[in-house]
ZAMARGU-4260 file (C-alpha; in steps of 0.2 Angstrom, whole numbers, plus 5000, padded with zeros to 4 digits):
<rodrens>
0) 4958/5042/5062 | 4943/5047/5069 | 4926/5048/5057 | 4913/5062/5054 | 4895/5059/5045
5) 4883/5072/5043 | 4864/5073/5035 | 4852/5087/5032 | 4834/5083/5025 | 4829/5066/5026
10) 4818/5059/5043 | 4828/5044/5046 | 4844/5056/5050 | 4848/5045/5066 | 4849/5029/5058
15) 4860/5036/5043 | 4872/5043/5055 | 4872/5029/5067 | 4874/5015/5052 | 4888/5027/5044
20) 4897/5028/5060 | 4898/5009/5060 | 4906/5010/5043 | 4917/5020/5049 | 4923/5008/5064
25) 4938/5003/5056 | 4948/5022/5056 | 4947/5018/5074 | 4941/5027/5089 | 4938/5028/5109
30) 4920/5038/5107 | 4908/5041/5096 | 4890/5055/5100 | 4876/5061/5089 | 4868/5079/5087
35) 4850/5076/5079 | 4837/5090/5078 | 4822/5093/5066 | 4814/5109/5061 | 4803/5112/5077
40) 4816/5114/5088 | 4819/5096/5097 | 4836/5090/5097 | 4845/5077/5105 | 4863/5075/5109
45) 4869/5059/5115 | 4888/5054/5117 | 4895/5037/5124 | 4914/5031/5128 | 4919/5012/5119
50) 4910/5005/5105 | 4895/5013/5093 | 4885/4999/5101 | 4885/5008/5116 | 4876/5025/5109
55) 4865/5016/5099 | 4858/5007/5116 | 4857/5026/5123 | 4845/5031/5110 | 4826/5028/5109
60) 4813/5026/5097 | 4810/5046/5100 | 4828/5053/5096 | 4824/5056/5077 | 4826/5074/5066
65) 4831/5080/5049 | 4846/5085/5051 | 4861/5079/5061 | 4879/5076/5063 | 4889/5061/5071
70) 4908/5056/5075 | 4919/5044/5081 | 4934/5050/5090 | 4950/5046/5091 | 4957/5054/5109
75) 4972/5067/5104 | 4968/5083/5118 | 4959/5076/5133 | 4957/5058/5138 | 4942/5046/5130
80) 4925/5053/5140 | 4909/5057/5137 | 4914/5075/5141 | 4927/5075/5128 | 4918/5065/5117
85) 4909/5077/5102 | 4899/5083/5096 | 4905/5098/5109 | 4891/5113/5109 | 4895/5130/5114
90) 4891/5139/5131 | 4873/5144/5124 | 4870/5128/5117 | 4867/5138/5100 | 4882/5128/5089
95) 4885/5111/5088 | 4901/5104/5080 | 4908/5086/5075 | 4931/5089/5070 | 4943/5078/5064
100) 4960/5085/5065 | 4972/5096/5079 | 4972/5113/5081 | 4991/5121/5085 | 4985/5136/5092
105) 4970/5133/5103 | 4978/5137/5120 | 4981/5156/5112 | 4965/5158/5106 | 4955/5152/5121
110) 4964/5165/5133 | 4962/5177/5119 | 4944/5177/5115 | 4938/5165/5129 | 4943/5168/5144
115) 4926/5172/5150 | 4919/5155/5145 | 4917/5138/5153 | 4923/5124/5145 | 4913/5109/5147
120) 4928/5096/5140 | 4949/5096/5137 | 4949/5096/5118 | 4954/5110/5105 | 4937/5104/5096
125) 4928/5115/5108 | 4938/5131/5105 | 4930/5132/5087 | 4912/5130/5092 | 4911/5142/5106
130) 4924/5154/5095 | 4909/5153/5082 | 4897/5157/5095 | 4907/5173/5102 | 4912/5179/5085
135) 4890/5177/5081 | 4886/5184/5099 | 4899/5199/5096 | 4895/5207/5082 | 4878/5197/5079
140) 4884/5190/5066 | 4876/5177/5053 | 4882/5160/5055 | 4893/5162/5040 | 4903/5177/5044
145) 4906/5170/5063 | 4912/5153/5053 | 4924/5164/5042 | 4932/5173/5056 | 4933/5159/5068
150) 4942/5150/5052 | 4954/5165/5048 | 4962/5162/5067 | 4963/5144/5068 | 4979/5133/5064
155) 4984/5117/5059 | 4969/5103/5054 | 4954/5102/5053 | 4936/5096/5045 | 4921/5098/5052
160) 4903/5099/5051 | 4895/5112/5062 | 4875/5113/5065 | 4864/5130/5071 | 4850/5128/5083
165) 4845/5142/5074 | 4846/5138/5056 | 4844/5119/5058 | 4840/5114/5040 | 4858/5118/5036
170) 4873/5110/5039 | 4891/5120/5039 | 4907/5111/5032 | 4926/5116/5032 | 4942/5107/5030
175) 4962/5108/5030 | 4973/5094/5028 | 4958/5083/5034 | 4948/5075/5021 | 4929/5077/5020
180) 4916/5075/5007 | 4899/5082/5002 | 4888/5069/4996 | 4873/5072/4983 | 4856/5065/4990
185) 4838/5063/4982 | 4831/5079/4991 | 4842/5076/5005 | 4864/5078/5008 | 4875/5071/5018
190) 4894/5075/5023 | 4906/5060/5027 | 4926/5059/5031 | 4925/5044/5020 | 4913/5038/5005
195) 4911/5024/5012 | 4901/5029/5024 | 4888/5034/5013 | 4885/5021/4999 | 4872/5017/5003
200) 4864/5033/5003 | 4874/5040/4987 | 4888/5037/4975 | 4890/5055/4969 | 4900/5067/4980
205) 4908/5082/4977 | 4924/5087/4985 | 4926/5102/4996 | 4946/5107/4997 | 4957/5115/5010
210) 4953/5134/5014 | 4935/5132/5008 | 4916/5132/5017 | 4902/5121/5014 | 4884/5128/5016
215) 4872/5112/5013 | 4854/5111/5014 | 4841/5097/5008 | 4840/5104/4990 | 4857/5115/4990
220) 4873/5115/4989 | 4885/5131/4991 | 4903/5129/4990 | 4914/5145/4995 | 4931/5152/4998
225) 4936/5157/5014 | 4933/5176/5007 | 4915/5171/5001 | 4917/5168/4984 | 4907/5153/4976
230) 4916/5138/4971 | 4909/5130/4955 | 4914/5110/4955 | 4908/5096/4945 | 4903/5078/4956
235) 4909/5062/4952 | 4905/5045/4955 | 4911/5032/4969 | 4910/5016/4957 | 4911/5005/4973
240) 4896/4997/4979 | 4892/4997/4997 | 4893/4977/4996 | 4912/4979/4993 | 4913/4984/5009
245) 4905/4970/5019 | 4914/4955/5028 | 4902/4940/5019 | 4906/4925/5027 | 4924/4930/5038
250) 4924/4931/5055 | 4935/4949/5050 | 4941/4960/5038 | 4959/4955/5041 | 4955/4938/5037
255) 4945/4945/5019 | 4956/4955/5016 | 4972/4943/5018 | 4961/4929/5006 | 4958/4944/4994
260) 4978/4946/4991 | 4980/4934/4975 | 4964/4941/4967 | 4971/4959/4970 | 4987/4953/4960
265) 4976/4947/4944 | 4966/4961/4946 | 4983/4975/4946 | 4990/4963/4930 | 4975/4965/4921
270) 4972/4986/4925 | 4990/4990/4919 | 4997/4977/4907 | 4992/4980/4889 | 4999/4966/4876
275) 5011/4959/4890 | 5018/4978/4891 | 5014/4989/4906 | 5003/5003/4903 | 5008/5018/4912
280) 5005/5035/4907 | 5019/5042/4894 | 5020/5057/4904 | 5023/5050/4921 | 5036/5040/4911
285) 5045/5053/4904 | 5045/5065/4918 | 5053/5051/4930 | 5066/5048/4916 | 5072/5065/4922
290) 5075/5062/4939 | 5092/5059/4945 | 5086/5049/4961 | 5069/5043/4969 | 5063/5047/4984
295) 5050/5034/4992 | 5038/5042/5006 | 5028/5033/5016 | 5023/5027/5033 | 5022/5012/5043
300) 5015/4997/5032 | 5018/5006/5017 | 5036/5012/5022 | 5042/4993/5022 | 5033/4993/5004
305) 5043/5006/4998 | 5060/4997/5004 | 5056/4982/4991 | 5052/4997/4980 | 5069/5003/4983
310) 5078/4987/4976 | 5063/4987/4962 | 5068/5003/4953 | 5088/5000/4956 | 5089/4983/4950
315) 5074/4986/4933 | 5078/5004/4929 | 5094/5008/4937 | 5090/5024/4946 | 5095/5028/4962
320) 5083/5024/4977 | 5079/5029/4995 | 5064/5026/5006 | 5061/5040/5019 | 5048/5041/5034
325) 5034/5055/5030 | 5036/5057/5050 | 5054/5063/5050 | 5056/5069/5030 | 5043/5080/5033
330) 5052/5091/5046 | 5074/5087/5040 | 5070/5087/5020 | 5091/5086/5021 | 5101/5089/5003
335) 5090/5083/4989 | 5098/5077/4972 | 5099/5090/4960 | 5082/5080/4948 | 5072/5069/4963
340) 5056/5063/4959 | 5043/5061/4974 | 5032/5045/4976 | 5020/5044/4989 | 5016/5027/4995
345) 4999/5027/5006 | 4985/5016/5010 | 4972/5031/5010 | 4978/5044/5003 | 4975/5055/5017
350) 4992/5051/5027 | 4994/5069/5036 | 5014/5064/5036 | 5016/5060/5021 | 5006/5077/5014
355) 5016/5087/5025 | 5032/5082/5016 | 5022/5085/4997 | 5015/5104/5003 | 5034/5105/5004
360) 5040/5097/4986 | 5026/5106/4978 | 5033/5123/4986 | 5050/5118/4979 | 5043/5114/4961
365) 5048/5093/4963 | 5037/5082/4952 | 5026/5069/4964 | 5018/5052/4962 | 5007/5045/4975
370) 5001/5028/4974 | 4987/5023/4984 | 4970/5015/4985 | 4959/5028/4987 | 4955/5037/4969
375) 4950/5056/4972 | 4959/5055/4990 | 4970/5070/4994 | 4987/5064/4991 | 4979/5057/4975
380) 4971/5075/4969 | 4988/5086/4974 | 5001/5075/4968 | 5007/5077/4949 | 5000/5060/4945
385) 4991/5046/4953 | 4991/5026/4950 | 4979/5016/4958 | 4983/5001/4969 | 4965/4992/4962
390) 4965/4981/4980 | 4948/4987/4984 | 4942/4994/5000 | 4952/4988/5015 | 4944/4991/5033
395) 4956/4981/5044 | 4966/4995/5051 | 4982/4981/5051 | 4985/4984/5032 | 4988/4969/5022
400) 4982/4968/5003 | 4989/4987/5002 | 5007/4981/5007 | 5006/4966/4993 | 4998/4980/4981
405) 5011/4992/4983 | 5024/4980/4979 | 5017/4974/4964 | 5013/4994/4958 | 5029/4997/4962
410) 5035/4984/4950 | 5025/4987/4936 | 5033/5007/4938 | 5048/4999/4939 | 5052/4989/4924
415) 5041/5002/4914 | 5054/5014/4918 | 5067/5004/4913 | 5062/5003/4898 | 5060/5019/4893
420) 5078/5019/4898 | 5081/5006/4886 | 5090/4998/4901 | 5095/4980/4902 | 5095/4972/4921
425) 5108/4958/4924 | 5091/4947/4929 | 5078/4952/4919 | 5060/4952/4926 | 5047/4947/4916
430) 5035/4955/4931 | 5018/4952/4923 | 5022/4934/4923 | 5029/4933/4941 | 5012/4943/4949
435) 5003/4928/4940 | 5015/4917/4950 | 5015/4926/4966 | 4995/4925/4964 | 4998/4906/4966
440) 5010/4904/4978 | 5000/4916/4989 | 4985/4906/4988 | 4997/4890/4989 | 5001/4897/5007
445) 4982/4903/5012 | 4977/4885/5009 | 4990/4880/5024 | 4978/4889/5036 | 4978/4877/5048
450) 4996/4873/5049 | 4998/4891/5053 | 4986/4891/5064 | 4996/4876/5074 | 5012/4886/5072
455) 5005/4902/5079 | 5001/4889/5096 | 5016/4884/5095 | 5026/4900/5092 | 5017/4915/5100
460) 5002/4909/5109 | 5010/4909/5126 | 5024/4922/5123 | 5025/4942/5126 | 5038/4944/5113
465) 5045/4938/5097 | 5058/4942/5084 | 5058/4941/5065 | 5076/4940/5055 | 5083/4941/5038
470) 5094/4949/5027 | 5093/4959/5011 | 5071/4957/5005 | 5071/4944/5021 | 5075/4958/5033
475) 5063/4970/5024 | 5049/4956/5027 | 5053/4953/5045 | 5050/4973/5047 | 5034/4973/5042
480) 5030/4954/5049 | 5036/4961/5066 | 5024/4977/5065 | 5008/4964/5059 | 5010/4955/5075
485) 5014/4969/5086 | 4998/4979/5081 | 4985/4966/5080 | 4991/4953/5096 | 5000/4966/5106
490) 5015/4953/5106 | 5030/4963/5108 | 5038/4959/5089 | 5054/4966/5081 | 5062/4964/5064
495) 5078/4964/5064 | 5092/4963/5050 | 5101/4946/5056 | 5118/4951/5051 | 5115/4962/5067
500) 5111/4950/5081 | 5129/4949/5086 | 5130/4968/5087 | 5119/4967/5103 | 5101/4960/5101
505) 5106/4944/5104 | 5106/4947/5120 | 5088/4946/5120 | 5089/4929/5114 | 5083/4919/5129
510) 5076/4899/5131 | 5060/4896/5121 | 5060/4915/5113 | 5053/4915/5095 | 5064/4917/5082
515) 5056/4916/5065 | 5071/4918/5052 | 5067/4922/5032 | 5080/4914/5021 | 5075/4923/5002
520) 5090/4926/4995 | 5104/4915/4989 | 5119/4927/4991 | 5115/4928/5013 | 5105/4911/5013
525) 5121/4903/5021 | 5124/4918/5032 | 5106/4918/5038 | 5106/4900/5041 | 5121/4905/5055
530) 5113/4917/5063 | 5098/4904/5064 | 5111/4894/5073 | 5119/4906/5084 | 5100/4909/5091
535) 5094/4892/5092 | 5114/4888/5102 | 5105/4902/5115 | 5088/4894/5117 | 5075/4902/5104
540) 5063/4892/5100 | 5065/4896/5077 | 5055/4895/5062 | 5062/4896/5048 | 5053/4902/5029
545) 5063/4901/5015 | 5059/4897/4996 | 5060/4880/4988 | 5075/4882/4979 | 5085/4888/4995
550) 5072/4875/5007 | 5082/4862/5017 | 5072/4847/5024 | 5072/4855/5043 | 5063/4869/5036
555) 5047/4875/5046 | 5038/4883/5031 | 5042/4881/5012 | 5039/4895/4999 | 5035/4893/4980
560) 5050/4900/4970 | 5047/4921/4964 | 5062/4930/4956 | 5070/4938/4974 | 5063/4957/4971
565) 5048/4949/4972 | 5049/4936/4985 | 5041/4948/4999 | 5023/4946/4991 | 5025/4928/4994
570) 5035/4929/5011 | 5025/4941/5020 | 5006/4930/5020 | 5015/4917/5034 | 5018/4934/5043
575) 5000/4942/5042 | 4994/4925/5046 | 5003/4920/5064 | 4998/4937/5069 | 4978/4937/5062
580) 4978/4920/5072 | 4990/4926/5088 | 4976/4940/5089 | 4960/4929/5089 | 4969/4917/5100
585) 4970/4930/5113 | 4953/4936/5109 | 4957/4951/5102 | 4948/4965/5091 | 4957/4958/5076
590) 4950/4972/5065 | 4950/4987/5076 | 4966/4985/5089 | 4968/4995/5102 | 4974/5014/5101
595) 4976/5014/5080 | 4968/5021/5068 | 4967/5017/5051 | 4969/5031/5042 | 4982/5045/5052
600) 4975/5062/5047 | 4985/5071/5061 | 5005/5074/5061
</rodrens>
């Protein structure tokens, strides 16, 4: 959430922020401001509430510098203004800051240091600027010591990109727990929250880490500890290309990004299976051959990933499973096994949840795994390992190729580890051959756009809530089905084990309430099928999905056969489809929904 870009040294500074703010739509935000300035003295700031559209119409042809800094916010102290919107300046207008992340402890430090000063806004952004500014006024400090001490006093997290009236061919960077890169420029540099912000100004960035400074200049770049000493650190290369990142033809990214799903299947068979054998690394192997259980931590999308992932390494390797929420784990860890072995499921790599519960493994000496889409991403640099999902970029904050990603990931792990184990399931898996499988049956399903389309009139259209059943995978799938509708139409959706309807939620169940029922299992088919009933003997109005072998003629949507583990690739497109259409029905921003943010860098 939220989304910083910086540049010093190049004359089209406000176009480069403005078009890497853009890129940055998708991490979702309520504001978005610029802070341009050249070497002269003439700056501008400019900040606006709702869309990036609406700053860019506040600018003229005169609001142009060298250097500059630019962020969209995502309200978390104060509500979405311009006043709270950054960048925030200090009292003398000297410092000028752009800052993902919370600080815990503002409240202390502005009566402490503060008191004296006027506060133009409601956020804990504007404690560290006009901290800076004291500490620089106080002892008439260089910008770099009044960076250092403001630093030493603030907790929780933070990145941020802080500008000098004073000094203004230089930019100031610092992070904790929030990502942010330094990107390499042809006589210029520029800072981002995300590479792809940048592409089309650089592919080599250099990563700055938590408890270090940034200085940055045109020509320059200094990296340092907190304690000034330098940092010496290698770039690397974003292979993407900045086309990746485009739409094309779609009228969204969701839409992409839900066709792009049976291309991202071939593309993880052919980066991990050597031979017909998965290719994972040996030492990964043999250090999850040690664990005694699996822990799965994720959030959201990728938490109802990691339950398939569950049944996946109990039923292919036989080790014992359990999928925990990064948002809860984090703060009741509980009683470990006496061997666990950490995997990590996110989208971004930057899930502040999820690396609160890894600072803690690490501290406690567990081995870790995190498996996401973003190479050099946090998660990704401070777990023990690292496999890539190979989806390519996904900018619909409603995550769809990830979830179908992870699974399949999950699967290759999976049956590697069970080899290794020399283990024999009772239903083998040849899983190379059923990701060719679930490739087709996805696109089989994609091809039925417009009888989805139909449905989702039918089904959801004129209704304020719906509910998604099944048992075993099918209740896993309903989850996540549930939370695709919820977030993009604002339909209020559940998922719901059906087993459990006759424990309370059916009395929910009224005339013409949805009920879309997954049958993908043969041992609850039949058991399903009579809670299909039971809610259809109360008035809802049911769709039923189930796979061919377990179809009946009355069914509303028919599924190609996959082994059951890995029925959810399949299941789960009818899902993101009712609610990608439920949302452009209702004229929704399918790709940016209300209050989300795509990637959660705050606990």
């Amino acid at each position: 959430m939220c989304g910083i870009v910086g540049v010093v040294g190049n004359p089209q500074t406000t176009s480069i922020l403005i078009n890497g703010l853009k890129k940055l739509e998708y991490r979702g935000y309520d504001s978005a401001g610029i802070y341009v300035t050249d070497e002269q003295g003439h700056d501008i700031l400019k900040k606006r509430v709702g869309k990036i559209a609406n700053l860019q119409q506040a600018l003229d042809t005169n609001d142009q510098g060298l250097a500059g800094i630019g962020q969209t916010r995502w309200a978390t102290h104060g509500k979405p203004t311009e006043a709270n919107a950054h960048p925030h300046f200090s009292e003398d207008k000297r410092f000028y800051i752009v800052h993902n992340g919370v600080i815990t402890n503002f409240n202390e430090l502005k009566q402490k240091y503060l008191s004296d000063v006027h506060f133009a806004s409601d956020t804990d952004t504007e404690v560290i600027v006009q901290l800076i500014a004291y500490f620089a006024q106080q002892d008439n400090s260089s910008t770099l010591t009044a960076l250092q001490k403001t630093l030493s006093l603030l907790n929780g997290s933070y990145a941020f990109a802080l500008m000098d009236r004073q000094e203004p061919d230089k930019l100031w960077v610092a992070k904790n727990k929030s990502p942010l890169l330094i990107g390499l420029g042809d006589h210029f540099n520029v800072v981002c929250s995300d590479a792809m912000a940048m592409l089309d100004q650089t592919h080599k960035y250099l990563e700055i880490h938590d408890g270090e400074i940034g200085v940055i200049s045109k020509e320059q770049v200094q990296i340092l500890t907190l304690d000034g000493q330098a940092v010496q650190r290698d770039p690397y290369t974003v292979a993407m290309d900045a086309t990746d990142i485009s739409k094309g033809t779609y009228d969204s990214y969701m839409s992409k990004e839900i066709d792009e799903q049976p291309a991202v299947l071939r593309r993880i068979a052919k980066e991990y299976y050597r031979d017909q054998q998965p290719v994972i690394s040996p030492d990964l192997i043999a250090e999850m051959k040690q664990a005694d259980r699996i822990y799965i931590v994720a959030a959201g999308t990728s938490y109802h990933a990691g339950l398939v992932g569950q049944e996946l390494f109990e039923e292919l390797a036989n080790v014992p499973a359990e999928v925990k929420l990064a948002s809860e784990f984090g703060h009741h860890l509980g009683k470990l096994s006496q061997r666990p072995f950490f995997i990590f499921l996110t989208q971004s790599g930057e899930t502040a949840d999820s690396r609160q519960v890894l600072v803690q493994t690490k501290a406690l000496k567990y081995p870790s795994l995190t498996v996401t889409n973003v190479a050099n991403s946090t998660l990704a640099r401070e777990s023990d390992y690292a496999l890539l999902l190979h989806a390519g970029p996904e900018i619909a904050v409603a995550s769809t190729k990830a979830y179908t990603a992870q699974i399949a990931v999950q699967a290759i792990l999976a049956q590697a580890l069970g080899q290794a184990l020399n283990y024999q399931p009772k239903h083998p898996i040849d899983v190379l051959n059923q990701l060719g499988l679930a490739a087709n049956a996805i696109q089989t399903v994609i091809d039925q756009k417009d009888k989805l389309e139909k449905l989702t009139e039918d089904y959801f259209d004129k209704h304020d809530r719906a509910f998604f059943i099944g048992r075993g995978n099918g209740y896993m799938v309903a989850l996540e089905a549930a939370l695709k509708l919820k977030e993009v139409s604002y339909i209020h959706a559940e998922g719901f084990a059906a087993g459990e309807l006759k424990h309370g939620t059916i009395a929910l169940i009224e005339n013409q309430t949805p009920v879309v029922a997954f049958i993908l299992e043969e041992a609850t088919a039949a058991h399903t099928r009579g809670n299909v009933k039971e809610v259809v003997s109360r008035g809802a109005h049911t769709l039923t999905i189930a796979k061919k072998s377990l179809a009946q003629s009355d069914d509303t949507i028919v599924l190609d056969d996959l082994n059951e583990l890995l029925m959810p690739l399949v299941a789960i497109i009818p899902g993101q489809l009712f609610a990608y259409f439920a949302a452009k029905h209702r004229g929704n921003d399918v790709d940016q929904p209300r209050n989300l943010a795509k990637s959660v860098t705050v606990e």
